[in-house]
C-alpha positions, 0 to 999 in steps of 0.5 A: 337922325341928325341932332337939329332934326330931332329937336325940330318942333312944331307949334301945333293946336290939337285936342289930346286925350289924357288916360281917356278921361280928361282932355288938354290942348296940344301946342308944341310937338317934336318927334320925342314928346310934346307941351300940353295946355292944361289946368289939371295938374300932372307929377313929373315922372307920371306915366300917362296915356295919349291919344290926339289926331295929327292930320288924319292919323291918329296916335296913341300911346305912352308917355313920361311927364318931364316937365310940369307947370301946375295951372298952365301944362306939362311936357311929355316925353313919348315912351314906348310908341309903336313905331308906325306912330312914331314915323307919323309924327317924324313925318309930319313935324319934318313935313310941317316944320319946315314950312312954319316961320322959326319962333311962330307961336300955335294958332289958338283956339278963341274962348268965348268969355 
């Protein structure tokens, strides 16, 4: 796989699912991980468990806490996915990042206040 295609990212809006407890907002996905919206604070080096729907697939599956901004979110890297999950998001990053402008911004979901 090519340098450029491994770093496509997408700028996605997608409920994820957290050791199945506690729930965060997906906003940027790439083929190795994934930034998390959400105020529960997570360590780097955490191993967590996800789960979150890309289309009509779900996915699920390990992975590392790599970068961690308590308050705001975190970024993960996937480990040890099976691999038909991780087609699926090669897939659709591949499919949909080609179509989203460079440097969009993820549609967020309007809060109530």
């Amino acid at each position: 796989m090519s340098e450029d295609k491994r770093k496509r990212r997408l700028h996605i809006n997608t409920e994820v699912y957290i050791n199945r407890v506690y729930h965060a907002e997906g906003l940027d996905l790439s083929a190795d991980g994934m930034y998390l919206y959400t105020r529960h604070p997570y360590v780097e080096g955490s191993i967590i468990d996800l789960r979150f729907k890309l289309g009509d697939d779900e996915i699920q599956g390990p992975a590392k806490v790599v970068h961690s901004q308590p308050g705001i979110g975190f970024g993960v890297r996937f480990t040890d996915l099976k691999e038909k999950d991780a087609e699926k998001i090669r897939d659709y990053v591949e499919r949909l990042g080609s179509e989203q402008p460079k440097g969009a911004p993820p549609v967020r979901k309007r809060t109530s206040t």
